[in-house]
DOKOLLUM-586420 format. One line per 5 residues: number of its first residue (from 0); their letters; for each residue y, x, z of N, C-alpha, C. Coordinates in Angstrom, 2 decimals, decimal comma, m for minus. Layout:
NUM = a = Y:X:Z:Y:X:Z:Y:X:Z ~ ... $
This chain:
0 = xxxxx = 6,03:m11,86:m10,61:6,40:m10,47:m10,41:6,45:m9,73:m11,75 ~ 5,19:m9,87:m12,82:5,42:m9,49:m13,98:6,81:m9,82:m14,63 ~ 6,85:m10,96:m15,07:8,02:m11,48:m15,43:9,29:m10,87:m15,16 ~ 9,53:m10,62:m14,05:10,48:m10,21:m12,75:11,18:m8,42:m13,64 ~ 9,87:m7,79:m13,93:9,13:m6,17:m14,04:9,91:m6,04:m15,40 $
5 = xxxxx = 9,21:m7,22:m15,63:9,56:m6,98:m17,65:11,63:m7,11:m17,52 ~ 11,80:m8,40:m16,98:13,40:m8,45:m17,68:14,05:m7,27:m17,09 ~ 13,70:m6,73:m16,37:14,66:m5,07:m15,20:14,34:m4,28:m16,35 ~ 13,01:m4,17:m17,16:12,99:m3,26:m17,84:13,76:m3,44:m19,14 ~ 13,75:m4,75:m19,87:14,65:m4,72:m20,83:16,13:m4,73:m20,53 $
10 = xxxxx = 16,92:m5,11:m19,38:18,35:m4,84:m19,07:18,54:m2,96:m19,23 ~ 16,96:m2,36:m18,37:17,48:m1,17:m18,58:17,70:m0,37:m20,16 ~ 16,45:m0,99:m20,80:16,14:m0,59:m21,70:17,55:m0,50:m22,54 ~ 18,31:m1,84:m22,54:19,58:m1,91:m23,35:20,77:m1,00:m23,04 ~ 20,41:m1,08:m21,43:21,87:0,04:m20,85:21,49:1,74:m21,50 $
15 = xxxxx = 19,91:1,75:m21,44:19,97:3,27:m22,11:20,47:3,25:m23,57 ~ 20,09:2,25:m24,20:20,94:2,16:m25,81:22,08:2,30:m25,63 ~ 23,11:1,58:m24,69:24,36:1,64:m24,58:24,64:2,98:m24,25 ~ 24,04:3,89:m23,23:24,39:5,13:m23,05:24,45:5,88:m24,44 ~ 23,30:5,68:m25,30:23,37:6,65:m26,43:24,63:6,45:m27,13 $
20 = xxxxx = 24,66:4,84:m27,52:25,47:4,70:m28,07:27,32:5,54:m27,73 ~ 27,10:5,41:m26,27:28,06:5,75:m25,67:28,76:7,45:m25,68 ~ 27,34:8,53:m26,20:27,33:9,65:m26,23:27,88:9,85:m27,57 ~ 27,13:9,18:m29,04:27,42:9,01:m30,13:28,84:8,91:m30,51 ~ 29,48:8,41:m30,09:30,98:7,85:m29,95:31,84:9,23:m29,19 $
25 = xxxxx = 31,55:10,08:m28,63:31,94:10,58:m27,89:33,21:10,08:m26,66 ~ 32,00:9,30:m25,91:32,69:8,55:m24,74:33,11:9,75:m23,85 ~ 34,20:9,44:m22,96:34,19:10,38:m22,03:33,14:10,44:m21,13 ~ 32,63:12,07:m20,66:31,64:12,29:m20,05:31,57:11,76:m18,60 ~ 31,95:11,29:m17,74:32,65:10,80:m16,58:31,94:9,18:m16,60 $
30 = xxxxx = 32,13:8,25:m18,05:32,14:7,31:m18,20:30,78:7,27:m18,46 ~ 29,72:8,39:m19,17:28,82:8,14:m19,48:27,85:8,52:m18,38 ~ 28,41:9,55:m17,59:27,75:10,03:m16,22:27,25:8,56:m15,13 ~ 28,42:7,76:m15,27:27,88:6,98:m14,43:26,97:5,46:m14,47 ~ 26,99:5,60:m16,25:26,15:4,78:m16,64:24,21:5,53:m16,55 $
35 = xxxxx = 24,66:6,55:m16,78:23,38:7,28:m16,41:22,71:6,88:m15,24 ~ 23,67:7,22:m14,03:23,45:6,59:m12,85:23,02:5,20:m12,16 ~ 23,70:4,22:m13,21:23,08:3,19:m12,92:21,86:2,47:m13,41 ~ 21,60:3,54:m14,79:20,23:3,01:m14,97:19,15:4,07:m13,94 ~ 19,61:4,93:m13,35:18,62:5,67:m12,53:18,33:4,43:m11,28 $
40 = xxxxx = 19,26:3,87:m10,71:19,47:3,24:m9,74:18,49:1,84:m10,00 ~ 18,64:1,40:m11,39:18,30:0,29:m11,66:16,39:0,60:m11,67 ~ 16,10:1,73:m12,38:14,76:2,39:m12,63:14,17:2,70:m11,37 ~ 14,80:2,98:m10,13:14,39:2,76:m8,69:13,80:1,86:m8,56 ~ 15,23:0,93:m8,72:14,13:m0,72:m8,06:12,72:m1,13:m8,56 $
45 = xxxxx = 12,94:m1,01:m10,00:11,68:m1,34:m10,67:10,47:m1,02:m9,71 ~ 10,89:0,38:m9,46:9,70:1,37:m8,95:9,84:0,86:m7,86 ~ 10,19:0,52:m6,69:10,43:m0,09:m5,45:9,00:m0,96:m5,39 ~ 9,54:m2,07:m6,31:9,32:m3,58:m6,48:7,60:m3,49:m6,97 ~ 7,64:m2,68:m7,87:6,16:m2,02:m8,70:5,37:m1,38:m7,31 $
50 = xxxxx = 5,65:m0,75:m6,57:5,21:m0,02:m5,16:4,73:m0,74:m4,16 ~ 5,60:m1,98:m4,28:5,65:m2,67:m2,95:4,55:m3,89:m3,00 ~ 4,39:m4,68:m4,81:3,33:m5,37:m5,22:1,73:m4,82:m5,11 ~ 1,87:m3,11:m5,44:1,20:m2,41:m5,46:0,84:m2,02:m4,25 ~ 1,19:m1,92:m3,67:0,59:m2,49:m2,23:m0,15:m3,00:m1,63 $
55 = xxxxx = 0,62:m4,23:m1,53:0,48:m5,39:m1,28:m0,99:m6,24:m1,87 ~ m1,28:m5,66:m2,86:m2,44:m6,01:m3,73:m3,34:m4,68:m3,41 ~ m3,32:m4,13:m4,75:m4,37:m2,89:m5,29:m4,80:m2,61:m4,13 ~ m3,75:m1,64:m3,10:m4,43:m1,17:m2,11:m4,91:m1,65:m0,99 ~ m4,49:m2,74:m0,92:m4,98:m3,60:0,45:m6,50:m3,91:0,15 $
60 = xxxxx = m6,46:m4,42:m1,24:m8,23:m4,29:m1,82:m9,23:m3,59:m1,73 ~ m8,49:m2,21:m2,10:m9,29:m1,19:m1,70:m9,67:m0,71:m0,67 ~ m8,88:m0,61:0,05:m8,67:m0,23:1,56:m10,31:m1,49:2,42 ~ m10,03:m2,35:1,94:m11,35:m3,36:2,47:m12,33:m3,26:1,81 ~ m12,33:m2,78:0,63:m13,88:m2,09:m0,25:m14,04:m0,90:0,56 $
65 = xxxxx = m13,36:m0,28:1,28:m13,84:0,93:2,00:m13,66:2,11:1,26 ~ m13,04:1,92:0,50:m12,11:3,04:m0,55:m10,83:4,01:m0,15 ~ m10,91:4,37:1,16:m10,21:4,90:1,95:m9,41:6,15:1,17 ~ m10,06:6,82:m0,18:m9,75:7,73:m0,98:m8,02:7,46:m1,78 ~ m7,70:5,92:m1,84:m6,42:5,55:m2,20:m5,56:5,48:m1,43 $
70 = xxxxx = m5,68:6,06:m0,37:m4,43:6,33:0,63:m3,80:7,69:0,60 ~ m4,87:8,85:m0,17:m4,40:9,60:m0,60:m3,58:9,60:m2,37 ~ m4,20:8,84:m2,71:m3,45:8,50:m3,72:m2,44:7,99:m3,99 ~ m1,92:7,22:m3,32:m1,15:6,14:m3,10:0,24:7,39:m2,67 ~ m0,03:8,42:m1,04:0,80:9,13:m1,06:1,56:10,10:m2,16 $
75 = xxxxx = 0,33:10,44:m3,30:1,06:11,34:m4,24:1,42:10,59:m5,35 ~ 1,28:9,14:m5,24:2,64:8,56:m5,93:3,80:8,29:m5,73 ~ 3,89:7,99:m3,91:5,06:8,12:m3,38:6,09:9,22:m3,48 ~ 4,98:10,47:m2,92:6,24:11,52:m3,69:6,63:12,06:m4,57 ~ 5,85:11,23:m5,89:6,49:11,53:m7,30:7,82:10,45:m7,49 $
80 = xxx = 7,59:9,65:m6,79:8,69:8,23:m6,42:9,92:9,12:m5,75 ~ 9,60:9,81:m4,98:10,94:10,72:m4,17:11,58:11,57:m4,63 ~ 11,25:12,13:m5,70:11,83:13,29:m5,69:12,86:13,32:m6,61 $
């Protein structure tokens, strides 16, 4: 899953270089709008994938330590995830 985390982040990492690059140049705005977009799209999944491990692990742990306090937590990461 790490592994997985890291290469999404360096594809994005390069598409945001390409955006700059793309601004630098004075690409048309249209063209650069929707590269924007796809690294937003791409920066989702990450967060998806990061959420869903996170889950799946951290909180299921806690949740059986009797740490019932990360379910509130857990929600106000979700809706920093939403908005």
């Amino acid at each position: 899953m790490k592994g997985n985390l890291v290469s999404r982040l360096n594809r994005i990492e390069g598409q945001i270089r390409g955006i700059k690059g793309l601004i630098e140049k004075d690409t048309y705005c249209d063209d650069v709008l929707n590269q924007i977009a796809a690294v937003q799209s791409a920066l989702g999944s990450v967060g998806k994938l990061l959420l869903e491990g996170h889950m799946r692990s951290c909180i299921v742990e806690r949740i059986q330590a009797g740490e019932n306090e990360v379910i509130d937590e857990l929600l106000v990461t979700v809706n920093k995830l939403m908005k």
